[in-house]
FIKOLGU-777241 format. One record per residue: residue in three letters; x, y, z of N, C-alpha, C in turn. Coordinates in steps of 0.001 Angstrom, whole numbers, plus 500000, padded with zeros to 6 digits. Example, Ala and Ser with C-alpha at 12.3 -4.5 7.8 and 13.67 -1.06 7.14 Angstrom:
# residues 2
 type  neast nnorth    nup caeast canorth   caup  ceast cnorth    cup
  ALA 513190 494310 507800 512300  495500 507800 513200 496700 507800
  SER 512850 497750 507080 513670  498940 507140 512900 500030 507870
END
This chain:
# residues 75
 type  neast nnorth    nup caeast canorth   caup  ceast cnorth    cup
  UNK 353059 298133 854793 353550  296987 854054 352750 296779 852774
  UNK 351551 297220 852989 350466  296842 851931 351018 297877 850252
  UNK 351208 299094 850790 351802  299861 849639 353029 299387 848932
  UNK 353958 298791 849702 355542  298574 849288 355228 297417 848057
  UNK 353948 296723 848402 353258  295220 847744 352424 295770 846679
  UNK 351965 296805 846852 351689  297843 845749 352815 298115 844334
  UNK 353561 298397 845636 354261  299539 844201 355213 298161 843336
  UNK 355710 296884 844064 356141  295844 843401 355239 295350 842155
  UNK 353899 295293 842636 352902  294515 841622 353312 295379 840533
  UNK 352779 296641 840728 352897  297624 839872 353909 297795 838732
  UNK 355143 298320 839461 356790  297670 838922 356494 296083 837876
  UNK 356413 294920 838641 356523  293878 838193 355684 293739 836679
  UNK 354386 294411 836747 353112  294738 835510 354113 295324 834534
  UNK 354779 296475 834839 355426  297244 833975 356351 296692 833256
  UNK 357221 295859 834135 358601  295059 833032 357910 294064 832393
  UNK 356524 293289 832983 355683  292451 832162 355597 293002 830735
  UNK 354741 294503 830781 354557  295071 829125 355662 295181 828548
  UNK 356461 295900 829750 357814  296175 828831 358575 294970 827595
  UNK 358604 294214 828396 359120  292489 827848 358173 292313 826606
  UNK 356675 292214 826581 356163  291667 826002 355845 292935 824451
  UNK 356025 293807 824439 356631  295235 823833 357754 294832 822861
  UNK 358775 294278 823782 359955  294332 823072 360003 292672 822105
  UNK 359845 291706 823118 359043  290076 822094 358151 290860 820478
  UNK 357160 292065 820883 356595  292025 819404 357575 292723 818526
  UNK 358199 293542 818886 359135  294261 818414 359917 293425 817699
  UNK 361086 292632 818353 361736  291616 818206 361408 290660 816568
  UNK 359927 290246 817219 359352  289269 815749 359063 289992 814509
  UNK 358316 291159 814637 358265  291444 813718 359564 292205 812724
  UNK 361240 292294 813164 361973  292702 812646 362399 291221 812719
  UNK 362573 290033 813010 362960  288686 812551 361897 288471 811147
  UNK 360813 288777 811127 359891  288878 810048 360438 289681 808951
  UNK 360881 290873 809227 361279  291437 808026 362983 291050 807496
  UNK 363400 290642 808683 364761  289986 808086 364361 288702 806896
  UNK 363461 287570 807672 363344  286503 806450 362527 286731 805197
  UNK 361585 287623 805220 360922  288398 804000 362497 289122 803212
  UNK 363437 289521 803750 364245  290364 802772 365007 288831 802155
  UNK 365498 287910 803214 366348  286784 802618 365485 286251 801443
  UNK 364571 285855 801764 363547  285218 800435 363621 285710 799644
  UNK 363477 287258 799389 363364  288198 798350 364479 288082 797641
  UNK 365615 288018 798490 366868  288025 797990 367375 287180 797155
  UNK 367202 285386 797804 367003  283900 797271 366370 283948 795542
  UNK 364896 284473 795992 363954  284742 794958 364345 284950 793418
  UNK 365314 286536 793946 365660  287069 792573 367000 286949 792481
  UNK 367485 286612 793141 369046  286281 792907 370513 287043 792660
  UNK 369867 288212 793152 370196  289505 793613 370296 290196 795192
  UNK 371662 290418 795103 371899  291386 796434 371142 292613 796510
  UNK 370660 292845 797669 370308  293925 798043 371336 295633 797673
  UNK 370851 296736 797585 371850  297587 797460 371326 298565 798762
  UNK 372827 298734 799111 372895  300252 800182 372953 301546 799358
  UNK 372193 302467 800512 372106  304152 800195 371084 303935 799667
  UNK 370886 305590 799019 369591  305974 798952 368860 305118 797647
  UNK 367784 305619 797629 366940  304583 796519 367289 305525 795240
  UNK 366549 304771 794086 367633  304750 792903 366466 305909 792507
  UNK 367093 306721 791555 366530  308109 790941 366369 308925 791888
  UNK 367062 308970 793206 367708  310347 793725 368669 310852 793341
  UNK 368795 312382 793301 370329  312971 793065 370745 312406 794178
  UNK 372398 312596 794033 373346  312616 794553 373607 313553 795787
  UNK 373750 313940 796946 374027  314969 797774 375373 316062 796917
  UNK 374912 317075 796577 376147  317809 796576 377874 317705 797388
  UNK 379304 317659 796665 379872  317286 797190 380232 318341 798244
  UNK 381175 318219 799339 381519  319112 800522 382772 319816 799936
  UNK 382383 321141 800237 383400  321796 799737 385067 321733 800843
  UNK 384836 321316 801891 386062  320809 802619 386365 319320 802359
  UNK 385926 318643 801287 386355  317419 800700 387389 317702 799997
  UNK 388103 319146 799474 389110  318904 798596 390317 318784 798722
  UNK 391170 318055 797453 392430  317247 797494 393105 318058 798277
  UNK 394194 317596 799066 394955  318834 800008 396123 319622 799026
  UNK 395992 319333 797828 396915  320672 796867 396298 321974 796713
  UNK 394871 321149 796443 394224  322627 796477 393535 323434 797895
  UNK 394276 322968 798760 393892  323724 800174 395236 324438 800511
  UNK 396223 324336 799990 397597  325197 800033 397527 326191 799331
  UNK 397895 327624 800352 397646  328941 800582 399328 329086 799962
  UNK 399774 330355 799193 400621  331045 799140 401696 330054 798718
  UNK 401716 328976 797884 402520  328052 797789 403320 326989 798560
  UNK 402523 326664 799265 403494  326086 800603 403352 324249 800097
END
């Protein structure tokens, strides 16, 4: 009986960290959410999606093209 009371404590310790893991986790991305709103407020400017600015562009996919020019033999 003494082990089964074991392996519970044990278990029970674990979802303890686990929980308290995921609480810091948690705050500190509520932290970076209201740091971005402020920022945002601040300058009065939306945020932008994709990559950051003065990257190229990804090359386009060569199976991106219009479907006229994927017709073989005139069809």
């Amino acid at each position: 009986m003494d082990r089964r009371n074991d392996a519970r404590t044990a278990e029970l310790n674990n979802l303890r960290l686990a929980l308290a893991a995921f609480a810091l986790q948690l705050a500190a991305f509520e932290m970076r959410l209201q740091l971005t709103a402020f920022d945002m407020r601040k300058s009065g400017r939306l945020l932008r999606a994709g990559a950051k600015p003065g990257l190229p562009a990804p090359p386009p996919d060569i199976n991106c093209r219009p479907q006229k020019e994927r017709l073989i033999g005139g069809q």
